[in-house]
C-alpha positions as CSV (number, residue, x, y, z in Angstrom):
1,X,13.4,32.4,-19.8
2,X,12.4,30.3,-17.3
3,X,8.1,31.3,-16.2
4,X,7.3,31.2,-12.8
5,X,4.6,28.9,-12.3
6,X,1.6,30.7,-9.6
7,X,-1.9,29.1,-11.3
8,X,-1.8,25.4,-12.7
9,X,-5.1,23.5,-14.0
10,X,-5.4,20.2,-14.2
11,X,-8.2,19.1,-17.1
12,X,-9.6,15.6,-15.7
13,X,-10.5,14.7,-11.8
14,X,-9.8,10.9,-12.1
15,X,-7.4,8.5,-10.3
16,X,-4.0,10.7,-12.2
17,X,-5.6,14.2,-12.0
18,X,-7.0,14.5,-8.5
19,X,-4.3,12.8,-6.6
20,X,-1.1,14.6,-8.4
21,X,-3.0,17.9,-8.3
22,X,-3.7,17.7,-4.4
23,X,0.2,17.0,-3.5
24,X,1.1,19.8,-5.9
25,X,-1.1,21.9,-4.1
26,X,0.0,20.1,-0.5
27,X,3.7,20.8,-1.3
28,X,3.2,24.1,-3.2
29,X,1.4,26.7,-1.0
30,X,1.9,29.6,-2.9
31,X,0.9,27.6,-6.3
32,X,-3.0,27.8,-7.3
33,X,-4.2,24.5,-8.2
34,X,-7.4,23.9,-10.0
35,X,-9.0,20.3,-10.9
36,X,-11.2,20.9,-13.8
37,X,-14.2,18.5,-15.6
38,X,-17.0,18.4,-17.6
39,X,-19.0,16.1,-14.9
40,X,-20.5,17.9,-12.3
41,X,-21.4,15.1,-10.3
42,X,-17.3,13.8,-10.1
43,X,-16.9,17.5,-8.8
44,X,-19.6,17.8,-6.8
45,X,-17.7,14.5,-5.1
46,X,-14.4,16.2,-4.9
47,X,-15.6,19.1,-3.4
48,X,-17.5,16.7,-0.6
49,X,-16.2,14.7,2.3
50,X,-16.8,11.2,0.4
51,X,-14.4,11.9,-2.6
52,X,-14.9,9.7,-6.0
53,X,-12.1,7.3,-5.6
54,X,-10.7,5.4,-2.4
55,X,-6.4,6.7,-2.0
56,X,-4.6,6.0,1.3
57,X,-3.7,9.4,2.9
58,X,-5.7,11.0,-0.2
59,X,-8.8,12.5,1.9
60,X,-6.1,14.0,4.6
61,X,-4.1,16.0,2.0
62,X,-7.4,17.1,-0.3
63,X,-9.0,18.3,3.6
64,X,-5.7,20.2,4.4
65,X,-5.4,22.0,0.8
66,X,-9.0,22.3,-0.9
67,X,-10.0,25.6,-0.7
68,X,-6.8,27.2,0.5
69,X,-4.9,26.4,-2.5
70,X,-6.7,23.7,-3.9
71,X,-10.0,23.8,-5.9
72,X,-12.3,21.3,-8.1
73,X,-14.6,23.1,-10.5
74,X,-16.3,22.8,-13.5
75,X,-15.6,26.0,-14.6
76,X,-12.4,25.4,-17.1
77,X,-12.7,28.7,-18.9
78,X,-11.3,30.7,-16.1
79,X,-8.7,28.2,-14.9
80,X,-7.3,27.8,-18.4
81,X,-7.2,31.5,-18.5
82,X,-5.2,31.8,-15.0
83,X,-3.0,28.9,-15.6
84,X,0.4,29.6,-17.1
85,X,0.8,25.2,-16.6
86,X,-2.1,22.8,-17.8
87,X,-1.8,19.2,-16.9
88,X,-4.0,17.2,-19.5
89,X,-5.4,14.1,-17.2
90,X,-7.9,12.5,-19.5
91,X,-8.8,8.9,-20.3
92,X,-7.0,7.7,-23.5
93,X,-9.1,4.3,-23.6
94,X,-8.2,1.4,-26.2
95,X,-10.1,2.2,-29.5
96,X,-13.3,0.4,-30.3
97,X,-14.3,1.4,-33.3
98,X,-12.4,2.1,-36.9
99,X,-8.7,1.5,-37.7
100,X,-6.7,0.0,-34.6
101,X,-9.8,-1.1,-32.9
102,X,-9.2,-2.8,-29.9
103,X,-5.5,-1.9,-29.7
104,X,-4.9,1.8,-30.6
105,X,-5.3,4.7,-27.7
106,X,-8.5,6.7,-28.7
107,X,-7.5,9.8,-27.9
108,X,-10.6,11.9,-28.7
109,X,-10.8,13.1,-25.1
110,X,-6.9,14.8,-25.3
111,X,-7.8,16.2,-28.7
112,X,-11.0,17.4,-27.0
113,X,-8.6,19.0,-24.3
114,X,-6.3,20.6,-26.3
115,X,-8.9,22.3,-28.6
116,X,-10.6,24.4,-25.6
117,X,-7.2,25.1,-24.3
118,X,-6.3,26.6,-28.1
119,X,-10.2,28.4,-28.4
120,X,-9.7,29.7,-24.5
121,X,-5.7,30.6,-24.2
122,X,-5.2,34.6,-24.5
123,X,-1.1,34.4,-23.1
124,X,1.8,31.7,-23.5
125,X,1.0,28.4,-21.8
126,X,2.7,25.5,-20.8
127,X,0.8,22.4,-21.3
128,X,1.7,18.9,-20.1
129,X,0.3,15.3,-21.3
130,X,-0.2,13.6,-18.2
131,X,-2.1,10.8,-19.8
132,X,-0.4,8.1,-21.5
133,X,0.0,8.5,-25.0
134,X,1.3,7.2,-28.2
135,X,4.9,8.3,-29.0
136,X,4.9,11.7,-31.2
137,X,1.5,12.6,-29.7
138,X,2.6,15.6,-28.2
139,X,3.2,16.1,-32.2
140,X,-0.7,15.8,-32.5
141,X,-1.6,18.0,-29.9
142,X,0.6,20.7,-30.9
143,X,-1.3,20.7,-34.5
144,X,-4.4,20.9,-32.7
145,X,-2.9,24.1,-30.8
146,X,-1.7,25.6,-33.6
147,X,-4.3,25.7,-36.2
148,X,-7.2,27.0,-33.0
149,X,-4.7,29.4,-31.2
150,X,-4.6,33.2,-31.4
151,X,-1.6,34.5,-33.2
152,X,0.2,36.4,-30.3
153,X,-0.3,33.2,-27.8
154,X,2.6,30.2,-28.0
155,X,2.8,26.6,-26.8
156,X,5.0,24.7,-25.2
157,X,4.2,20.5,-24.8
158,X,5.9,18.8,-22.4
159,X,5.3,14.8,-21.4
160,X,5.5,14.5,-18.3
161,X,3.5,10.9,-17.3
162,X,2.8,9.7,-14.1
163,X,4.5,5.9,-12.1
164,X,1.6,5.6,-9.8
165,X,0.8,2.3,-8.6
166,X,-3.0,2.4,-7.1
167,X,-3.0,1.8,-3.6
168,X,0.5,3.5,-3.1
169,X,-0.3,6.3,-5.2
170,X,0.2,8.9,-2.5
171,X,3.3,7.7,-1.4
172,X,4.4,7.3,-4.4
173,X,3.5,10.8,-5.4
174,X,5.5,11.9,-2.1
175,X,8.4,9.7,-2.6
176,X,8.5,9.1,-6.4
177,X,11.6,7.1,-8.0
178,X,11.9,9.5,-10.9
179,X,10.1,12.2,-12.3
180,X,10.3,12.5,-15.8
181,X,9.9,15.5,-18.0
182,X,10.0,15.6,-21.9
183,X,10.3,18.2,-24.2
184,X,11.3,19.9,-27.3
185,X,15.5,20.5,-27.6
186,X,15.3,24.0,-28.0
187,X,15.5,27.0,-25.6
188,X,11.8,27.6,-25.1
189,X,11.6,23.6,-24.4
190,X,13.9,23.5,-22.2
191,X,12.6,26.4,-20.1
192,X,9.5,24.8,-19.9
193,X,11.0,22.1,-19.2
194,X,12.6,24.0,-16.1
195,X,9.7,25.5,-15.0
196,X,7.4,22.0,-14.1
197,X,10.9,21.2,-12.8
198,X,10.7,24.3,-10.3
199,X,7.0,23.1,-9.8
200,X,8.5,19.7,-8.2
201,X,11.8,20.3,-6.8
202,X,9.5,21.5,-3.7
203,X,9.5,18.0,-2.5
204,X,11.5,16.0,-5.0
205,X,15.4,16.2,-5.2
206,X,16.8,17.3,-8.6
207,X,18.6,14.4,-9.1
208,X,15.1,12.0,-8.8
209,X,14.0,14.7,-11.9
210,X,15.0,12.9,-15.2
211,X,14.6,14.9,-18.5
212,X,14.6,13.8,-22.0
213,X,13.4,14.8,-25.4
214,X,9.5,14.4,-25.7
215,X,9.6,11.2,-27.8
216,X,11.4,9.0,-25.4
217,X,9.5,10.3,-22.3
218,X,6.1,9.1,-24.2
219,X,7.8,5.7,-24.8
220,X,9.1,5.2,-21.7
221,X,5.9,5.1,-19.7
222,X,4.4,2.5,-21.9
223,X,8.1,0.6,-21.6
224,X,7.9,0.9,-18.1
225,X,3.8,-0.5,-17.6
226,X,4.8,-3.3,-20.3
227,X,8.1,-4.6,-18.3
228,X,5.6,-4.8,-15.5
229,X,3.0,-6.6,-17.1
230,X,5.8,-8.7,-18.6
231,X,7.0,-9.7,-14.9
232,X,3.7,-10.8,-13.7
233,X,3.2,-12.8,-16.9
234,X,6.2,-14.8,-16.5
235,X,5.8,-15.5,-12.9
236,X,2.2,-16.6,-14.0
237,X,3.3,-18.8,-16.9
238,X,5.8,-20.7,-14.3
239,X,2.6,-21.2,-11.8
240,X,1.2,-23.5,-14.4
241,X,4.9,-25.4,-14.9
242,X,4.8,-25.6,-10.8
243,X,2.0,-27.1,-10.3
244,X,2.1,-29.5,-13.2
245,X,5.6,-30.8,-11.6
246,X,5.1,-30.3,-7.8
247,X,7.6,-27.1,-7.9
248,X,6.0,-24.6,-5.0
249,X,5.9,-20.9,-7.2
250,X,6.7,-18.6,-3.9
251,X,9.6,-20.4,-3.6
252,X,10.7,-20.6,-7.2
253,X,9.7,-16.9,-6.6
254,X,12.2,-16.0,-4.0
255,X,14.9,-18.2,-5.5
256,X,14.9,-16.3,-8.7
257,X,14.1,-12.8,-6.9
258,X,17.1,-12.8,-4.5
259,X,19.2,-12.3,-8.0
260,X,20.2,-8.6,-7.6
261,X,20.0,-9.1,-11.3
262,X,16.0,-9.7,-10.9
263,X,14.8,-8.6,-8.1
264,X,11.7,-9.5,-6.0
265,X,9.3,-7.0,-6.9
266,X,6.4,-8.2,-9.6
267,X,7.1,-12.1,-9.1
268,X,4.0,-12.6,-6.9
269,X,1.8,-15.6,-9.1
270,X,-1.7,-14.3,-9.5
271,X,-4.9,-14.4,-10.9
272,X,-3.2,-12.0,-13.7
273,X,-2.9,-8.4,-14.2
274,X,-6.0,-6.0,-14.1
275,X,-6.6,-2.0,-13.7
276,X,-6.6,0.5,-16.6
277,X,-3.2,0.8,-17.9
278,X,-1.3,-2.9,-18.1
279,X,-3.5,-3.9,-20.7
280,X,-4.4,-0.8,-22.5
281,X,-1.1,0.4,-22.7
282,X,0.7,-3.0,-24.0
283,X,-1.9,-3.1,-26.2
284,X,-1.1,0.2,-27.8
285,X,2.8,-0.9,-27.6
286,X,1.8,-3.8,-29.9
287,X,-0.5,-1.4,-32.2
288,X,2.7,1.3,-33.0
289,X,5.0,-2.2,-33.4
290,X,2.8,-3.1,-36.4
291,X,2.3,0.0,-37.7
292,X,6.4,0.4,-37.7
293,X,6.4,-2.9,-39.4
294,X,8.1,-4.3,-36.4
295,X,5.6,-8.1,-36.1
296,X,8.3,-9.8,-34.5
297,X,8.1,-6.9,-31.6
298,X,4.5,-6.8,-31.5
299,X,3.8,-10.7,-31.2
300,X,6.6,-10.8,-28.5
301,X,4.1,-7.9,-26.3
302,X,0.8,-9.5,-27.6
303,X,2.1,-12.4,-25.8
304,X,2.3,-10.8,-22.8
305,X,-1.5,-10.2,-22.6
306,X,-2.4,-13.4,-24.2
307,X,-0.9,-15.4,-21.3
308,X,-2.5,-13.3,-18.9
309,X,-6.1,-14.3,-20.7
310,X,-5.0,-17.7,-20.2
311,X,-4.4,-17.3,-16.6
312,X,-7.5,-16.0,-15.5
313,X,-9.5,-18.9,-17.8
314,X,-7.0,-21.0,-15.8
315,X,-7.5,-19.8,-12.6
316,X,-11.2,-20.2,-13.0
317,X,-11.2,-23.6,-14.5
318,X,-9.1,-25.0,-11.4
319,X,-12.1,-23.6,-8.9
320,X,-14.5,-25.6,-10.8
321,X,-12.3,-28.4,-10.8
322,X,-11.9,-28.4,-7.0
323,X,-15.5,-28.4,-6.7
324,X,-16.0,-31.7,-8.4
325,X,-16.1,-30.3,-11.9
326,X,-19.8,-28.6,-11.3
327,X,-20.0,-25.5,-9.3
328,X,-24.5,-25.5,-10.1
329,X,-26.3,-24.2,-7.3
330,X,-23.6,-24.3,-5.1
331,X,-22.5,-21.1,-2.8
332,X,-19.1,-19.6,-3.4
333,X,-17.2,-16.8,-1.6
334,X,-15.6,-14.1,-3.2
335,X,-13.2,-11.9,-1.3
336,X,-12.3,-9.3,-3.2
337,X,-13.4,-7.5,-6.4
338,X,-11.3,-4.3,-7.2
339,X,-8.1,-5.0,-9.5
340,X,-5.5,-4.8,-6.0
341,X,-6.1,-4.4,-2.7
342,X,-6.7,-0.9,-1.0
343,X,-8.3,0.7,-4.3
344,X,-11.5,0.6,-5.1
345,X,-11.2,0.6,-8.8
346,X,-12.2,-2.8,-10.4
347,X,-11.5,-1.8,-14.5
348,X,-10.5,-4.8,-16.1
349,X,-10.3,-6.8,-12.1
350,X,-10.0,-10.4,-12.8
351,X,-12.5,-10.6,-10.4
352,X,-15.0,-10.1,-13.0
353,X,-13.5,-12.4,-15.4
354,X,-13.5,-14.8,-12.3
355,X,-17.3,-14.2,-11.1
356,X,-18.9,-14.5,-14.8
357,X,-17.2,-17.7,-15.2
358,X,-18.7,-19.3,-12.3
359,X,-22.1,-17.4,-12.6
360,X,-22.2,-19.4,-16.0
361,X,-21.7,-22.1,-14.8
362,X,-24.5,-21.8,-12.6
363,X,-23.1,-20.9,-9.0
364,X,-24.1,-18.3,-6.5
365,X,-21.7,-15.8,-5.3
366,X,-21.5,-14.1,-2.2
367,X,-18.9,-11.0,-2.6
368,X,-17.5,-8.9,-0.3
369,X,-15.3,-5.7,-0.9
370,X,-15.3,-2.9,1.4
371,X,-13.7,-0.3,-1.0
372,X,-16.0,-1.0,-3.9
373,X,-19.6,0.3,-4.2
374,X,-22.0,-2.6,-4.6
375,X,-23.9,-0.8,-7.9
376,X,-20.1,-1.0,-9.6
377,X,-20.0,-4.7,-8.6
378,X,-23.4,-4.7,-10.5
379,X,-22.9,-3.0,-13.2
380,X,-19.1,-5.2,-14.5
381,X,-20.9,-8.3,-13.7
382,X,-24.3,-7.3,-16.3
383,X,-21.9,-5.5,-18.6
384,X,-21.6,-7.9,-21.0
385,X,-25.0,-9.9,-20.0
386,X,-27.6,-8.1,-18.4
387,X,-29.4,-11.5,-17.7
388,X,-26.2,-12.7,-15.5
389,X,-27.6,-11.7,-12.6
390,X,-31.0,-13.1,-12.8
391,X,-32.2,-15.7,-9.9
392,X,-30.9,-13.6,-6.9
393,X,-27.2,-15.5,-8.2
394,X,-25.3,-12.4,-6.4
395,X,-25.5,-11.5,-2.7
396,X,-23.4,-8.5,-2.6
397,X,-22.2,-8.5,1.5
398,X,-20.3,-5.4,3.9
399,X,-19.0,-8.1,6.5
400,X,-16.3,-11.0,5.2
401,X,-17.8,-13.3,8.3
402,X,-21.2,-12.9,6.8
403,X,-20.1,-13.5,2.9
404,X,-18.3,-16.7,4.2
405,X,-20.9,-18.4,6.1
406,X,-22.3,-20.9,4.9
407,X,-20.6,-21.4,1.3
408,X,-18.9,-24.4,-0.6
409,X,-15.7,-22.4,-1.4
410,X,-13.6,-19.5,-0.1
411,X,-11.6,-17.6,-2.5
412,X,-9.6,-14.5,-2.6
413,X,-9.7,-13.1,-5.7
414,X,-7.6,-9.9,-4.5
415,X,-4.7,-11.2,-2.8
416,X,-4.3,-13.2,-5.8
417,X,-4.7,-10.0,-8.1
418,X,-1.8,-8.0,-9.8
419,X,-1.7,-4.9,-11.6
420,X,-0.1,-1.2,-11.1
């Protein structure tokens, strides 16, 4: 029997949660939606009129809808309890520590999710991974729902992950491709699957809705961020065959992009690939390759990433070389410092890659982002070495004409940036 969906909570107010969760709300009048999260302070933000991360057309829609229909709390008792649909939107960051380190998703945070949804639950709920996962984690985080629950409460897991791009993301929210919904082949599955279909057919045609069995929907959203990682790579890898033979790369570009084959999309030469998921996700691709004995597979995606490595070093390496091959005490301009343009999320940006290079090497930057708070700017470049920053070597600037006055070099880092 397919449930009719009136409460959904969403566990995790980042850049998937908050976003999805205010459209839902947007499109779904008569749906409840509540944004849950440990951190006060991320929603004390949401529930102010400077919310935690910079969307186009975000701040409209979370005005129109937050307290109508629409609600950011802390308190995640009571909206698990209401909810008959839970969206888990939590961080699944590259492991660290242990077996898999530095490839593996750590997914201490959806276990973590999954056991207060178990200890909380009193009736049947839907709950949906919204992170990315590993394939067959839904698998895990029914175990964890299984051996917590109450006996007269049951589960369904559905995968349903998101294709946001950051800086699109609400458009692409409005106008997605595809949705795509996993679940288990049996009738309760399928009924779940119908009702978060229900859920989105209020502003997405059926046919755009894609379902699958839960395995290949996990897989698929770590195919689809690899074959886009995979894109900028190759494009990349020809910049250095261009300019070593006096090919221009936009036009080798278009040539190759005007293949209905190909297409143009992704074949824009850059500093590389940055934001949260390119990396982290191949990364984890290559990790389940080994562990299925597949090392031809995984060296073909490691690849992938090591050539975008190579590109920032590259990149870096030709703005010393331009500058006589010293860049010491010399002033250079840094437009740009978030990932893409029009976020202001700089996780893995090869700006910072970019900056700590030259700071190295002894030159003074002058950066300018507008969508980027100047203590985040701070805080990647002293990550790895607090005494970076020493000898005033960062001026951190709100006007572009200021940050370019007055410097050896222009360069801009962001236009030159990829990533989803």
């Amino acid at each position: 029997m397919v449930q009719t969906i009136s409460h959904i909570c969403c566990i995790g107010a980042g850049y998937v949660g908050g976003p999805t969760c205010s459209v839902i709300a947007l499109k779904c009048p008569n749906i409840q939606v509540t944004v849950v999260d440990k951190s006060e302070e991320r929603i004390r933000q949401w529930n102010s009129n400077k919310l935690p991360i910079y969307e186009p057309g975000l701040d409209e829609v979370v005005k129109k809808t937050r307290d109508v229909n629409l609600f950011f709390s802390t308190d995640i008792k009571s909206a698990i309890q209401k909810a008959q649909l839970i969206f888990i939107s939590v961080n699944t960051p590259t492991k660290t520590f242990g077996n898999g380190k530095g490839r593996a998703a750590d997914l201490k945070y959806v276990e973590a999710a999954a056991r207060m949804i178990a200890e909380i639950a009193t009736d049947n709920k839907i709950v949906v991974e919204k992170s990315t996962v590993p394939v067959r984690a839904a698998e895990s985080i029914m175990n964890v729902l299984k051996a917590n629950h109450k006996t007269n409460v049951q589960f369904q897991i559905l995968s349903n992950p998101e294709f946001l791009s950051e800086g699109t993301a609400m458009t692409d929210l409005f106008n997605a491709d595809r949705i795509l919904i996993g679940g288990e082949e049996t009738p309760e599955g399928y009924a779940a699957i119908e009702s978060l279909s229900w859920v989105y057919e209020h502003w997405i045609p059926r046919k755009h809705i894609l379902t699958t069995n839960t395995w290949s929907s996990e897989l698929s959203k770590l195919a689809a961020n690899a074959f886009l990682a995979q894109r900028i790579s190759s494009i990349n890898s020809l910049s250095a065959v261009c300019e070593a033979t006096g090919a221009d790369v936009s036009e080798v570009a278009k040539a190759v992009g005007l293949d209905s084959r190909i297409g143009a999309k992704f074949l824009q030469a850059s500093v590389g690939f940055g934001g949260s998921c390119f990396q982290k996700d191949i990364l984890n691709l290559v990790y389940i390759c080994e562990c299925l004995n597949l090392p031809e597979v995984a060296s073909y995606w490691q690849q992938v990433i090591d050539l975008n490595e190579y590109q920032k070093t590259r990149f870096s390496e030709k703005i010393i070389s331009s500058l006589f091959n010293t860049v010491s005490d010399k002033h250079i301009a840094i437009l740009g410092f978030a990932f893409k343009k029009n976020t202001g999320d700089t996780r893995e940006s090869p700006a910072i890659h970019v900056c700590r290079t030259l700071l190295y090497e002894g030159a003074k930057l002058k950066i300018y982002d507008p969508k980027v708070e100047p203590s985040q700017i701070i805080q990647d470049l002293k990550e790895l070495d607090p005494e970076l920053l020493d000898h005033n070597a960062v001026s951190i600037l709100d006007d572009p004409y200021d940050t370019v006055k007055n410097t050896h070099a222009i360069y801009e880092v962001m236009k030159k940036a990829g990533g989803p």
